[in-house]
C-alpha positions as CSV (number, residue, x, y, z in Angstrom):
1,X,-41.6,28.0,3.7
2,X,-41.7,26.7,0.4
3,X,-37.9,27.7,0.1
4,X,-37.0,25.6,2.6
5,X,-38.9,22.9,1.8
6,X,-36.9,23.1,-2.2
7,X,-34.1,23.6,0.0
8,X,-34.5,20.3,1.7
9,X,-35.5,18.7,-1.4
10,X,-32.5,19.7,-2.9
11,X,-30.0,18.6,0.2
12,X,-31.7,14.7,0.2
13,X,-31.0,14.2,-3.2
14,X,-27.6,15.7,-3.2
15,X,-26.3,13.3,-0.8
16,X,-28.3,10.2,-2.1
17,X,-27.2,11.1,-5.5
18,X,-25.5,7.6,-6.9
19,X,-23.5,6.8,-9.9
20,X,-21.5,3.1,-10.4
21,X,-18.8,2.9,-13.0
22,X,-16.6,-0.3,-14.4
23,X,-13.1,1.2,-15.3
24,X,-11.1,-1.8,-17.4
25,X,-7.3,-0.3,-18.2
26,X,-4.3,-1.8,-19.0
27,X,-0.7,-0.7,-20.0
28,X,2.5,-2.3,-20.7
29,X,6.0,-1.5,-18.5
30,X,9.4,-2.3,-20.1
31,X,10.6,-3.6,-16.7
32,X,10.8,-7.3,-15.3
33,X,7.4,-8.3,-13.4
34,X,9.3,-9.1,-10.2
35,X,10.1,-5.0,-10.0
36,X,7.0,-4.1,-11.7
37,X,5.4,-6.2,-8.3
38,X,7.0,-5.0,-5.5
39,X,6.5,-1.3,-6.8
40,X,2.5,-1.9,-7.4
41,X,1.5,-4.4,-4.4
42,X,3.5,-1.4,-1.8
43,X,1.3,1.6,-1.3
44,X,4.2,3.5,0.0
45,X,5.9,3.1,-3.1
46,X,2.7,3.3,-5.4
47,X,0.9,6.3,-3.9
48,X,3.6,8.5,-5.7
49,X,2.5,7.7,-9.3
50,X,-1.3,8.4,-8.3
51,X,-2.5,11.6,-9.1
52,X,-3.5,13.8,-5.7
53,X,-2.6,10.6,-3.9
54,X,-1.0,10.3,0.1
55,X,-0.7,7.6,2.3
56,X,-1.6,9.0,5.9
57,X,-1.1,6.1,7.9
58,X,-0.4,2.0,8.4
59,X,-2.5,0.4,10.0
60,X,-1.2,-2.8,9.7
61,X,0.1,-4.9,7.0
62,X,-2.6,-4.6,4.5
63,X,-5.2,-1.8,5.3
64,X,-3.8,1.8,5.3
65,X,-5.7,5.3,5.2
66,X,-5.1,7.8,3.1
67,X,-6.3,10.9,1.2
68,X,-7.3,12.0,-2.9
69,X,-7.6,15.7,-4.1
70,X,-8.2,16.2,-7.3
71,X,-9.5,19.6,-8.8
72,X,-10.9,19.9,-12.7
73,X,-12.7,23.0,-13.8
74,X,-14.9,24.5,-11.1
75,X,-15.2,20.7,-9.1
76,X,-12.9,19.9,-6.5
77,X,-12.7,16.5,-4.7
78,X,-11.2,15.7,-1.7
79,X,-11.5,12.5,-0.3
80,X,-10.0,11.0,3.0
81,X,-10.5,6.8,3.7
82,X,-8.9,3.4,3.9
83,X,-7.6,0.8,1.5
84,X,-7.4,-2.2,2.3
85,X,-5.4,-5.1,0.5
86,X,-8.5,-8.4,0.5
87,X,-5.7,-10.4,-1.5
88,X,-2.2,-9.8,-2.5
89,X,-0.5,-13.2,-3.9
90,X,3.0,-12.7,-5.4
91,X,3.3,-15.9,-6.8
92,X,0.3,-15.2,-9.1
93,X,1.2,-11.9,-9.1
94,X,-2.5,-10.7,-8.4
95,X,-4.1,-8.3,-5.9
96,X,-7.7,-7.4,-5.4
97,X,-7.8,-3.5,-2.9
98,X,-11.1,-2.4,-1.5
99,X,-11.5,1.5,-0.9
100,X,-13.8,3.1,0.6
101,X,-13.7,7.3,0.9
102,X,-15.8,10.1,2.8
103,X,-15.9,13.8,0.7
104,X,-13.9,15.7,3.3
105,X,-17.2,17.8,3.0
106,X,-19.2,15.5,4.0
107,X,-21.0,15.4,0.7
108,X,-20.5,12.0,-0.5
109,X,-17.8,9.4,-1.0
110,X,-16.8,6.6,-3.1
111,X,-16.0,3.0,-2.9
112,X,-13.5,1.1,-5.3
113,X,-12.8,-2.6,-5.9
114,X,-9.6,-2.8,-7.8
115,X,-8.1,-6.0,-9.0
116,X,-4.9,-6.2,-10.9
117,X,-3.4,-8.5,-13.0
118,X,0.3,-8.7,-13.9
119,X,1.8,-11.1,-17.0
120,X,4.8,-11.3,-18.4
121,X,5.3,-9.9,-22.3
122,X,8.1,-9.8,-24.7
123,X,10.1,-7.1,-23.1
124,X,7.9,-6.2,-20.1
125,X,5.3,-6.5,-18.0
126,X,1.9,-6.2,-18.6
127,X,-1.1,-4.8,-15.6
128,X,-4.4,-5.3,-16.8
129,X,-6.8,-3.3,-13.9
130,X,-10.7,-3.4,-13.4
131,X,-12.2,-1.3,-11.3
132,X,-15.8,-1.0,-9.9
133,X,-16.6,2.3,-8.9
134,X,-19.7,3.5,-6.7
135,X,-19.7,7.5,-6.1
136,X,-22.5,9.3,-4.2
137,X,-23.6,12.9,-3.7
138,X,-21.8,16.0,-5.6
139,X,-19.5,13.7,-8.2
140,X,-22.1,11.3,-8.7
141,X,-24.1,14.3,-10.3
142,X,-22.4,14.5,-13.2
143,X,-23.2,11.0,-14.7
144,X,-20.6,8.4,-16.0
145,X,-19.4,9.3,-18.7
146,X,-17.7,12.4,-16.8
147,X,-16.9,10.2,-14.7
148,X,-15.1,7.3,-17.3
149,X,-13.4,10.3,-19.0
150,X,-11.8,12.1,-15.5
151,X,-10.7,8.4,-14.6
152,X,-9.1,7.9,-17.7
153,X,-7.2,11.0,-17.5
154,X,-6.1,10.4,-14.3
155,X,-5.2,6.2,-15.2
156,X,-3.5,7.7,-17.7
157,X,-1.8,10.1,-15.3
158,X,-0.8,7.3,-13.2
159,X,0.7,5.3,-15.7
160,X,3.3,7.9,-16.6
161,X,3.9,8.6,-13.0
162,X,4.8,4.8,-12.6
163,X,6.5,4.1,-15.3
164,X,8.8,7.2,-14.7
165,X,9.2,6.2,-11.0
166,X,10.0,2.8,-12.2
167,X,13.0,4.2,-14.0
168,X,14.3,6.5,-11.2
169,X,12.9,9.5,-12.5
170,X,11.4,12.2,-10.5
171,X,7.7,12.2,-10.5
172,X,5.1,14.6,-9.8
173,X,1.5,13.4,-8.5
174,X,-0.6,16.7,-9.0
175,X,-3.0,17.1,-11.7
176,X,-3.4,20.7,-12.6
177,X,-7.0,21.3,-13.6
178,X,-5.5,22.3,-17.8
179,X,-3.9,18.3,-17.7
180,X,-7.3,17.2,-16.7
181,X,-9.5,18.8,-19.1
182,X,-7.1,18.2,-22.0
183,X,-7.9,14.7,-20.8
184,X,-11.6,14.5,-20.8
185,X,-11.7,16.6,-24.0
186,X,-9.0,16.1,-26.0
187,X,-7.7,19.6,-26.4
């Protein structure tokens, strides 16, 4: 009895398990902001350069759905949900996405409200990104400063996937658990 009752314990604070994070990037692109743009605001075309990214479906013009798998050490996270574009002006050259993700385990999920910020620089384009992160149950475990250091890695990820795709080069959106340690750790 007293197993079970652990047991139960153990469940309830496994899925109520929350952790909120404030990721603030940014990265420069040799390319004109007008290409930098139509790349970044079209998840078709941006969902290559994410790491363990696909787009599963349009639902319309601004919300899609979509899935994330990304594995490090022994953790793997798979995530299935929607995105969902709450402002994209061109003319600024602005957006501001809203995600929201269920563990394909049922375990947890996350939500994500991303705005991004394009200027123009001497040669380039520069994105400045801030994100607010909420994660619940297994990932959420594991604190935020896990958490900060696996989204860096993958940022950083990202921003050589893009900037590669920007050029025409191939690009390849996996992240093998050795790229993503080296990240967090630095080895």
């Amino acid at each position: 009895m007293l197993f079970l009752l652990c047991t139960a314990h153990l469940i309830t604070c496994y899925k109520t398990h929350k952790m909120k994070a404030t990721i603030n990037q940014s990265f420069i692109v040799n390319e004109p902001i007008e290409k930098v743009w139509a790349s970044l605001s079209d998840p078709s075309q941006v969902v290559n350069s994410v790491p363990g990214a696909s787009l599963t479906n349009q639902i319309d013009d601004d919300n899609f759905e979509g899935a994330v798998t990304l594995k490090f050490g022994p953790i793997k996270a798979s995530y299935k949900g929607t995105i969902t574009f709450q402002e994209r002006d061109g003319e600024n050259y602005k957006m501001v996405m809203k995600g929201v993700g269920t563990d394909t385990k049922g375990k947890g999920g996350a939500d994500m409200l991303m705005t991004g910020q394009l200027s123009m620089v001497e040669g380039g384009t520069e994105i400045n990104i801030n994100m607010e992160v909420t994660v619940t149950g297994m990932l959420a475990q594991f604190g935020s400063r896990l958490i900060n250091d696996v989204s860096t890695s993958v940022f950083n990820k990202f921003v050589e996937n893009f900037k590669k795709q920007l050029a025409g080069e191939d690009v390849d959106n996996t992240m093998s658990a050795g790229s993503m340690i080296k990240g967090i750790f630095g080895k």
